[in-house]
MITOR-944527 format. One record per residue (C-alpha): x, y, z; residue number from 1; residue in one letter. Coordinates in steps of 0.05 Angstrom, whole numbers. Each point is the difference from the previous one (the first is absolute). Layout:
+--------+--------+--------+-----+------+
!      u !      v !      w ! seq ! type !
+--------+--------+--------+-----+------+
!      X !      Y !      Z ! NUM !    A !
...
+--------+--------+--------+-----+------+
***
This chain:
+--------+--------+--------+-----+------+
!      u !      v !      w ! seq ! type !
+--------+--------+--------+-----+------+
!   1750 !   1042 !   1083 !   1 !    X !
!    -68 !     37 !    -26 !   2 !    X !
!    -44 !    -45 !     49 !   3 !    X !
!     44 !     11 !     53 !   4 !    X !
!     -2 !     73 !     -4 !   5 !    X !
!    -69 !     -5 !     -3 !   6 !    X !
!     -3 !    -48 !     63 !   7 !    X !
!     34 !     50 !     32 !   8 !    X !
!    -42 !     68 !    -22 !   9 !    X !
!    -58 !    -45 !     18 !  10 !    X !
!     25 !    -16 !     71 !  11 !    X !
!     13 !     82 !      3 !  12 !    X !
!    -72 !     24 !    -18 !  13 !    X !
!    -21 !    -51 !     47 !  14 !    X !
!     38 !     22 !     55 !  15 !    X !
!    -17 !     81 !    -16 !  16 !    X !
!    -73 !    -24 !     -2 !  17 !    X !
!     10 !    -36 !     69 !  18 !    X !
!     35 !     61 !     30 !  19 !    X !
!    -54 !     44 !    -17 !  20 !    X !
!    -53 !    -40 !     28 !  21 !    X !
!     40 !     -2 !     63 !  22 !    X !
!      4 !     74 !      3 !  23 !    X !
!    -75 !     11 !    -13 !  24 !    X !
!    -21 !    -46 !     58 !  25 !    X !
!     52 !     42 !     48 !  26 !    X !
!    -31 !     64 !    -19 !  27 !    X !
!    -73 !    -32 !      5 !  28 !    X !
!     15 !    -28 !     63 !  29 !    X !
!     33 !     71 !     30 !  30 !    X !
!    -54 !     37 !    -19 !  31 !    X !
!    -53 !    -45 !     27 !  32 !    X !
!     17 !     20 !     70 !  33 !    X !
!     -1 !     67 !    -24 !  34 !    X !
!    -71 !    -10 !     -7 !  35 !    X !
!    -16 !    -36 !     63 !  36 !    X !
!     36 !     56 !     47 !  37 !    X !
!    -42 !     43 !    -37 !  38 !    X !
!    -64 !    -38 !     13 !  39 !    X !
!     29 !     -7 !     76 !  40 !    X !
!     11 !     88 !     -5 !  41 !    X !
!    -68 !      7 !    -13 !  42 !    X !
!    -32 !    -53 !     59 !  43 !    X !
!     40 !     28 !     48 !  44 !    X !
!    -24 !     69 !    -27 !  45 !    X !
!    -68 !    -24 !     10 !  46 !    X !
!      7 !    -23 !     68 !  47 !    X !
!     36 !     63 !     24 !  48 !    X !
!    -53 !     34 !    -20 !  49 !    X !
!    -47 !    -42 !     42 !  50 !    X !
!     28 !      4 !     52 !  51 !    X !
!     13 !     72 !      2 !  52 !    X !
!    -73 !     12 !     -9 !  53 !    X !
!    -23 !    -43 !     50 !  54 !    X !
!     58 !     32 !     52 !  55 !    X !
!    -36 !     65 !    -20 !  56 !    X !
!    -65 !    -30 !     14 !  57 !    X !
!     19 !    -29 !     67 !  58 !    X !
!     39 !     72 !     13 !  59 !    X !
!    -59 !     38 !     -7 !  60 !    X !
!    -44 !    -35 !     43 !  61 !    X !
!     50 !      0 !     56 !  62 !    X !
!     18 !     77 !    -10 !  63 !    X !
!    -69 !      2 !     -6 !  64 !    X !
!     -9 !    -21 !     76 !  65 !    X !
!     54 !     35 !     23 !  66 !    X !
!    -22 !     53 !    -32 !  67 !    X !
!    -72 !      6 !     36 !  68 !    X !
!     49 !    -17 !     69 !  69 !    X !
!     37 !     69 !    -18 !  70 !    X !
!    -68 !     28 !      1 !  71 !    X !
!    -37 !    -23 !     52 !  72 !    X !
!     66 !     28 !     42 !  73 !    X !
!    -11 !     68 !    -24 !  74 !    X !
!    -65 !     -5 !     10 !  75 !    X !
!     11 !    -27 !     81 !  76 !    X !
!     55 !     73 !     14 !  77 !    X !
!    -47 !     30 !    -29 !  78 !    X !
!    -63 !    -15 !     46 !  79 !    X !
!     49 !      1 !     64 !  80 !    X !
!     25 !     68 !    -15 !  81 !    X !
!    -81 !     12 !    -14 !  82 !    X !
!     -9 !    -25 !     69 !  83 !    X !
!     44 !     23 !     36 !  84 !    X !
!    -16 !     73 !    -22 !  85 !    X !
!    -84 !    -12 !     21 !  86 !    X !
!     40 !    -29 !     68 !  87 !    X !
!     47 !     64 !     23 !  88 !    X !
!    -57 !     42 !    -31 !  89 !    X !
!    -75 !    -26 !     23 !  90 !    X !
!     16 !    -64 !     54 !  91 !    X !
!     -8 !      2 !     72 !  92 !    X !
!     56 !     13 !     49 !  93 !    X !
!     -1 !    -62 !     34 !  94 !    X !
!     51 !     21 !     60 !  95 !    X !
!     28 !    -71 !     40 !  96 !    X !
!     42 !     -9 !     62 !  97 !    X !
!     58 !    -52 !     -6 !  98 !    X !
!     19 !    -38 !     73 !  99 !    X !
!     45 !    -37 !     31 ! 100 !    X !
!    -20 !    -48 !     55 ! 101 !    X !
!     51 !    -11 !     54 ! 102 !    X !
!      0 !    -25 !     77 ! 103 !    X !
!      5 !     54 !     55 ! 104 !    X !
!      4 !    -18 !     75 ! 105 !    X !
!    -72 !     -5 !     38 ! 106 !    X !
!      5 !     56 !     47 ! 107 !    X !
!    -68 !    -21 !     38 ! 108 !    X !
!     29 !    -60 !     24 ! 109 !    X !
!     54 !    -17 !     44 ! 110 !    X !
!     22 !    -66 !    -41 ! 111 !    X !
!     41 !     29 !    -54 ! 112 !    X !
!    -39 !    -28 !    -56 ! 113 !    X !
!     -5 !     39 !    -68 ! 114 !    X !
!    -63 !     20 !    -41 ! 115 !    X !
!     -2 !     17 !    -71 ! 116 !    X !
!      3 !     78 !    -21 ! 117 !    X !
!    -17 !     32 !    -72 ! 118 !    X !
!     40 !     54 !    -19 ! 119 !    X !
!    -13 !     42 !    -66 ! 120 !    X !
!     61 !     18 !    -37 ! 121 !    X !
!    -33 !     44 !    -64 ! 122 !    X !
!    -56 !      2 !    -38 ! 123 !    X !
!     -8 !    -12 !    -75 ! 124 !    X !
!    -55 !     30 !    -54 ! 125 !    X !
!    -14 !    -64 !    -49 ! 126 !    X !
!    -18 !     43 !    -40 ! 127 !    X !
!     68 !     22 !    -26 ! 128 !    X !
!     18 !    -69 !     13 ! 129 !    X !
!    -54 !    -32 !    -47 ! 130 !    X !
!     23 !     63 !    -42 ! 131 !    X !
!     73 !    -24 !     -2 ! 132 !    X !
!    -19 !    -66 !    -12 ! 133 !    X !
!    -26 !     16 !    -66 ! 134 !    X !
!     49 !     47 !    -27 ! 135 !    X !
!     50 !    -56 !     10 ! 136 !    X !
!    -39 !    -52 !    -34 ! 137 !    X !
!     -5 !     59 !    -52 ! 138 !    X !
!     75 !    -11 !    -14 ! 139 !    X !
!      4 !    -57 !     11 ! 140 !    X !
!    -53 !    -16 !    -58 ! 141 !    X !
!     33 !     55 !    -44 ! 142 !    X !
!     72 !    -30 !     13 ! 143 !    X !
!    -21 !    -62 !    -30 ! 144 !    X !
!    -43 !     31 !    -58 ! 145 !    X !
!     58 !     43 !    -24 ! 146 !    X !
!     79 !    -28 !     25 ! 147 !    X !
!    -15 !    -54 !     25 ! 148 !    X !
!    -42 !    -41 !    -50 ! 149 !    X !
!     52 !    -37 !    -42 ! 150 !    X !
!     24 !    -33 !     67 ! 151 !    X !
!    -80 !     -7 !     22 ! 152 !    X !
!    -11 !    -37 !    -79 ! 153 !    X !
!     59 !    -45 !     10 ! 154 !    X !
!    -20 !    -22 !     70 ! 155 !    X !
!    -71 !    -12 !    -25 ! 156 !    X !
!     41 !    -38 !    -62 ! 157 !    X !
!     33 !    -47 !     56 ! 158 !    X !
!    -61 !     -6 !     43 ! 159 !    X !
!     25 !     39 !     51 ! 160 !    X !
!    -43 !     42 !     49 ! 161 !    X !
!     64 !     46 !     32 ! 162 !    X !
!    -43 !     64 !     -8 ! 163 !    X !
!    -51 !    -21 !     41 ! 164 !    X !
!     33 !    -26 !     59 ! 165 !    X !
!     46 !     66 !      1 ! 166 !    X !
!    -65 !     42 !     -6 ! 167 !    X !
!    -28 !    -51 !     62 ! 168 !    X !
!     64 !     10 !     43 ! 169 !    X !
!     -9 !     75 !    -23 ! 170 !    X !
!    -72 !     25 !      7 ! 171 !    X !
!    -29 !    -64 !     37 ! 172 !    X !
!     23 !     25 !     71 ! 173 !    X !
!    -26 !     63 !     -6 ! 174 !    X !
!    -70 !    -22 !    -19 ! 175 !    X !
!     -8 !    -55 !     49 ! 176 !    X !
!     22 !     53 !     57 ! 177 !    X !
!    -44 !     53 !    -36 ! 178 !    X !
!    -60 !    -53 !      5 ! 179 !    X !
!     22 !    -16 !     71 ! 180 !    X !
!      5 !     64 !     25 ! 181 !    X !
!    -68 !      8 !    -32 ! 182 !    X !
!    -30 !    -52 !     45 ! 183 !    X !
!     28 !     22 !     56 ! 184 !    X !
!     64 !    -27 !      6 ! 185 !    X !
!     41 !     54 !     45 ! 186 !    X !
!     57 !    -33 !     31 ! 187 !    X !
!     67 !     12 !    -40 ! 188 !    X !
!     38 !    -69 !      4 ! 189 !    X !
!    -68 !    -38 !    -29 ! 190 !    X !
!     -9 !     50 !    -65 ! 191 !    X !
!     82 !     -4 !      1 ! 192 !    X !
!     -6 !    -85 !      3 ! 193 !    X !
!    -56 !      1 !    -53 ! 194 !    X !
!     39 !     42 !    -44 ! 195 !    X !
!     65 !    -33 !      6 ! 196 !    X !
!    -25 !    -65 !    -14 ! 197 !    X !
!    -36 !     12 !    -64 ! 198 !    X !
!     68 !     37 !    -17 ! 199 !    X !
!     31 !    -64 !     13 ! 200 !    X !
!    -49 !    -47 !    -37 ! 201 !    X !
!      8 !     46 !    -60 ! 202 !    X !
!     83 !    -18 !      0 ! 203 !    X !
!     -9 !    -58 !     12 ! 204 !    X !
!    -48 !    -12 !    -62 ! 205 !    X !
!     51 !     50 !    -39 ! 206 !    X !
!     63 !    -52 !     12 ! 207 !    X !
!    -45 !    -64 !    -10 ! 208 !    X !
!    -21 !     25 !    -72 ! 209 !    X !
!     83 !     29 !    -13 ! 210 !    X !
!     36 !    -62 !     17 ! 211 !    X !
!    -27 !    -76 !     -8 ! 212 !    X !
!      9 !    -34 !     67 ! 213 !    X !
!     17 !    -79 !    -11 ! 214 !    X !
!    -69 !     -5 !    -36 ! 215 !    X !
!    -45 !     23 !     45 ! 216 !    X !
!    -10 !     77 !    -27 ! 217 !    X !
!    -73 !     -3 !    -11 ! 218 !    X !
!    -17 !    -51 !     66 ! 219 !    X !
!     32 !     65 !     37 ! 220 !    X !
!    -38 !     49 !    -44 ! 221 !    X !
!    -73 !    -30 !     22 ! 222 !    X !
!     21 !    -13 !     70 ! 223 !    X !
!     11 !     79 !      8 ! 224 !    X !
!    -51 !     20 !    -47 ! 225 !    X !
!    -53 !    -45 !     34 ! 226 !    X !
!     20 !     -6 !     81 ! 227 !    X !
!     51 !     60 !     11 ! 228 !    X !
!    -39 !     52 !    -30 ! 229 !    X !
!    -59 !    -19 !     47 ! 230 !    X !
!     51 !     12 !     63 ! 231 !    X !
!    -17 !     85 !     -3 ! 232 !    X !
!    -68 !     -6 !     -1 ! 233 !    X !
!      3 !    -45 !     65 ! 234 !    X !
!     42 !     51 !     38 ! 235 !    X !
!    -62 !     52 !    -23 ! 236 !    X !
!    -50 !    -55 !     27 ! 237 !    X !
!     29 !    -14 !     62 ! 238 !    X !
!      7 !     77 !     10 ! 239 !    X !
!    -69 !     18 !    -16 ! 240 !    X !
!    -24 !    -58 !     35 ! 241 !    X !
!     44 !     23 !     65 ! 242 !    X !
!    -32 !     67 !     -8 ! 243 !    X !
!    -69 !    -15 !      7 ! 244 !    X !
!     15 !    -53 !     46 ! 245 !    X !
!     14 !     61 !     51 ! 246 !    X !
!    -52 !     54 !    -34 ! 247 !    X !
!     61 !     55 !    -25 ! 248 !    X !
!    -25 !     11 !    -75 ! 249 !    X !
!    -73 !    -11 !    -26 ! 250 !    X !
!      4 !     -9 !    -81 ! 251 !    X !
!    -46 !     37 !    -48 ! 252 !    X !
!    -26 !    -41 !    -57 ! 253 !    X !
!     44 !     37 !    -48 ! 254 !    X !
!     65 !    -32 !     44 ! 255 !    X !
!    -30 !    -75 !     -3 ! 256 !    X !
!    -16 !     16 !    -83 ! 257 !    X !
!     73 !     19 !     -2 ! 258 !    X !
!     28 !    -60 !     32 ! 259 !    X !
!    -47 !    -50 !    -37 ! 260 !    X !
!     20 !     28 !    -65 ! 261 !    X !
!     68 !     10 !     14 ! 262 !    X !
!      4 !    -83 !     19 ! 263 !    X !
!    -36 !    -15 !    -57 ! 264 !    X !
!     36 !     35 !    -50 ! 265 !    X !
!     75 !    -33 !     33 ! 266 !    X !
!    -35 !    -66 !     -7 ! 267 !    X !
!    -13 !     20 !    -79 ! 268 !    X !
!     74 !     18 !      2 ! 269 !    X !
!     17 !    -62 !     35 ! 270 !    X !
!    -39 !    -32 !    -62 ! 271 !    X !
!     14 !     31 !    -55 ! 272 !    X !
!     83 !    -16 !     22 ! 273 !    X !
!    -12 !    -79 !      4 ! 274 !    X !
!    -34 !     -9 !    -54 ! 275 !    X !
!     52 !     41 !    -34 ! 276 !    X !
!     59 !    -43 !     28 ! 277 !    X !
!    -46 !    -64 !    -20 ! 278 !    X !
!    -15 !     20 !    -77 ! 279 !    X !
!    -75 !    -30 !     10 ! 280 !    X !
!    -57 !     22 !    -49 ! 281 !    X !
!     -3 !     74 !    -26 ! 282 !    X !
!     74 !      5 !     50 ! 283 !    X !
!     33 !    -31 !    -53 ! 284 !    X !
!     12 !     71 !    -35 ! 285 !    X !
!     42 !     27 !     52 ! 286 !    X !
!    -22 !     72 !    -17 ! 287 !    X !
!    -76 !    -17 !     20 ! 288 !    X !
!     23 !    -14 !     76 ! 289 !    X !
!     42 !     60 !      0 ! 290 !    X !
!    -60 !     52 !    -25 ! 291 !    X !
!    -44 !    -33 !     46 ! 292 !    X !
!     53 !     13 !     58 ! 293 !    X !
!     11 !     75 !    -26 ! 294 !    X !
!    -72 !      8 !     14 ! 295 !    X !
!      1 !    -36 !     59 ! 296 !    X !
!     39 !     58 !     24 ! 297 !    X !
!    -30 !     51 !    -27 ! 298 !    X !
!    -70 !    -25 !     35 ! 299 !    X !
!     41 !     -6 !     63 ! 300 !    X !
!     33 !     73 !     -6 ! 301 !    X !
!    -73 !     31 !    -20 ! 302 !    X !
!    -32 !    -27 !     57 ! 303 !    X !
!     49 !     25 !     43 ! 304 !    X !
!     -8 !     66 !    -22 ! 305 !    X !
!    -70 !     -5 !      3 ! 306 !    X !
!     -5 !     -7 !     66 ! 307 !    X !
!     30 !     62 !     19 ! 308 !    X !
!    -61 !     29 !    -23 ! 309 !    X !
!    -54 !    -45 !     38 ! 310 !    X !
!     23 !    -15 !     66 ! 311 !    X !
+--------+--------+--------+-----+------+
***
């Protein structure tokens, strides 16, 4: 009876010691993951912290650049209010007649054929017309400096060039028919078809870069960029060309530096939009092709101004 109680007290300590051990390993292996989540804590730490500084990094450089943008707007109202001050104050009136051609009956023969007539309906001073040209690019440039630059950073965000088509279906008649008129361009319907079709152009490039269509979006952009934007400039050539095919206006120098310029400086803006819609060399940074656009336009706008004073 002694051994068996023995047998049995023996088989008891055995099983305690058994039970322990079994216990020990389950708290060993619970707090061993306690440990790994705790290594896994601090990497993801680690790499949250990463990445928020290199989000800051990447933030700064792009506020950065949008930042200089903001400037370089103020900067443009600015000069045009600048301008167009020395313009009402110190320019030349430069006084034109607007016509309208129409057919009249030939009185001095007996056939009843017709004969062009010129009629003048009013004159304009392009002065106040170069003058009003600027104070709206004025606001325009302020607009977009002050409420309307968190829509003008998200469209630069998406690639998108809105501003400058609405600012070309805006501003661009008026300074075409400006330059026109400059060169001698008199008769109504022609300043009215150059202006309406660079209004056009500029919608048309507007809805092309708001709504994708079936692909083609940027095919359509550099088809009006590089062929319809030339379509203004051959209404002013066929008109000057027509005018001293039949002697009516002789041109100062000043007028032929004026148009020159003024081509050149559309072809730059013709340019500077491709390669923007292409992303090739120093394009890739969107906000390089749009400062070299805003200057563009502020060349353009100066030289308009400035030849108020010269002709």
């Amino acid at each position: 009876m002694a051994t068996k109680k023995k047998s049995t007290t023996k088989a008891k300590t055995k099983s305690a010691k058994s039970s322990s051990k079994s216990t020990a390993k389950r708290v060993s292996s619970k707090k061993a993951p306690a440990k790994t989540s705790a290594k896994t804590k601090s990497t993801k730490k680690t790499v949250k912290k990463q990445t928020t500084k290199k989000t800051a990094v990447t933030t700064k450089k792009t506020t950065g650049h949008f930042v200089s943008l903001k400037k370089l707007h103020i900067f443009s109202s600015l000069l045009c209010i600048v301008l167009a001050g020395l313009v009402v104050a110190y320019a030349k009136d430069i006084t034109v007649g607007l016509t309208t051609n129409y057919l009249v009956e030939n009185t001095l023969t007996q056939t009843g054929s017709l004969i062009p007539a010129i009629q003048e309906l009013f004159s304009v001073n392009l002065r106040y017309v170069v003058a009003a040209i600027l104070v709206v690019a004025a606001i325009w440039h302020a607009l977009i400096a002050t409420s309307l630059f968190g829509r003008y950073v998200t469209e630069l965000k998406n690639k998108l060039t809105s501003s400058n088509w609405a600012e070309l279906s805006v501003l661009g008649p008026w300074i075409l028919a400006t330059v026109a008129a400059f060169a001698g361009v008199r008769d109504i319907m022609t300043l009215l078809l150059i202006g309406g079709s660079v209004s056009i152009i500029g919608v048309l490039g507007y809805l092309t870069d708001r709504y994708t269509l079936i692909g083609k979006m940027n095919w359509l952009k550099r088809t009006i960029i590089t062929k319809a934007l030339l379509l203004p400039w051959v209404v002013i050539g066929v008109s000057i060309w027509h005018t001293n095919l039949y002697g009516f206006v002789t041109f100062k120098p000043q007028i032929y530096a004026l148009l020159i310029g003024a081509f050149l400086l559309y072809l730059l803006l013709a340019f500077a939009h491709k390669q923007q819609i292409r992303g090739v060399g120093k394009f890739q940074s969107f906000e390089f092709g749009e400062r070299l656009i805003v200057n563009t336009q502020l060349a353009l706008l100066s030289l308009l101004a400035a030849t108020t004073f010269l002709v």
